[in-house]
C-alpha positions as CSV (number, residue, x, y, z in Angstrom):
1,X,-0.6,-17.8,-3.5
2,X,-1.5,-19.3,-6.8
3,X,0.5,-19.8,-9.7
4,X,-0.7,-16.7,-11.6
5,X,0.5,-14.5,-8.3
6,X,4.2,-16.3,-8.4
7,X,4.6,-15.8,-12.1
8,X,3.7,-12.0,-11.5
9,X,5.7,-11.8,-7.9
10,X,8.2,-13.3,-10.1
11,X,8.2,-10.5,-12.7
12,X,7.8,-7.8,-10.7
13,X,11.1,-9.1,-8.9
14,X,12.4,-9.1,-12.1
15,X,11.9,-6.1,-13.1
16,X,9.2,-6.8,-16.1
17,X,5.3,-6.2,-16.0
18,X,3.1,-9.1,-17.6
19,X,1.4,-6.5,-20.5
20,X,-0.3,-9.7,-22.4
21,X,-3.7,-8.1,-21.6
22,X,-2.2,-4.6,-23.5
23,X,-0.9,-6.6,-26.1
24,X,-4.1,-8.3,-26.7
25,X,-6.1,-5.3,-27.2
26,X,-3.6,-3.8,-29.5
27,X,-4.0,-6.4,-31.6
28,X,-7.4,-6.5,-31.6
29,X,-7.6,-2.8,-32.0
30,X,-5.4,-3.7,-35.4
31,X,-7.4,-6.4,-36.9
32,X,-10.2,-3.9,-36.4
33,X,-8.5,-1.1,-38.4
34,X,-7.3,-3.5,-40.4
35,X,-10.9,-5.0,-41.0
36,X,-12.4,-1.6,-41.5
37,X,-9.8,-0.4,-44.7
38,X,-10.2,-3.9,-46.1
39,X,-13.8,-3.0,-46.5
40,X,-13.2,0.3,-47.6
41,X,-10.5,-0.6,-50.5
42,X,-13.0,-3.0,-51.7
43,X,-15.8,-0.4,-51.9
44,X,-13.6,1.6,-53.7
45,X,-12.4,-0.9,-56.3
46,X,-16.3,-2.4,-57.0
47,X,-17.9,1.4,-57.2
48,X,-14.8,2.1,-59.5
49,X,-16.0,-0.1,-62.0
50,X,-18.6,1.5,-64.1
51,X,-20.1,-0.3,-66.9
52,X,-19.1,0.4,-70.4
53,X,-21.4,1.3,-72.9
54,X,-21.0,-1.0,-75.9
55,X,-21.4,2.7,-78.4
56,X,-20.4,2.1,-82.1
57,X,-19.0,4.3,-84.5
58,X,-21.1,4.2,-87.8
């Protein structure tokens, strides 16, 4: 039995599941979202920016 199995023997006997593999793709799964609106806000903010026309008033 290798260290891994006695740190997961020892949470099982505890009571607690080792869920760092779940965590990990949650987080991942965020910075992807998170990635994703980043983009999309900027989109939004450089298309929003239309260039002025410099018309006078004479």
């Amino acid at each position: 039995m290798d260290s891994q199995d006695q740190y997961e023997a020892l949470l099982k006997a505890w009571g607690f599941e080792d869920r760092s593999v779940e965590r990990q793709a949650r987080r991942e799964k965020i910075a992807r979202v998170a990635k994703i609106v980043l983009s999309f806000c900027k989109d939004m903010i450089l298309h929003a920016r239309k260039p002025r026309s410099h018309a006078t008033s004479h």
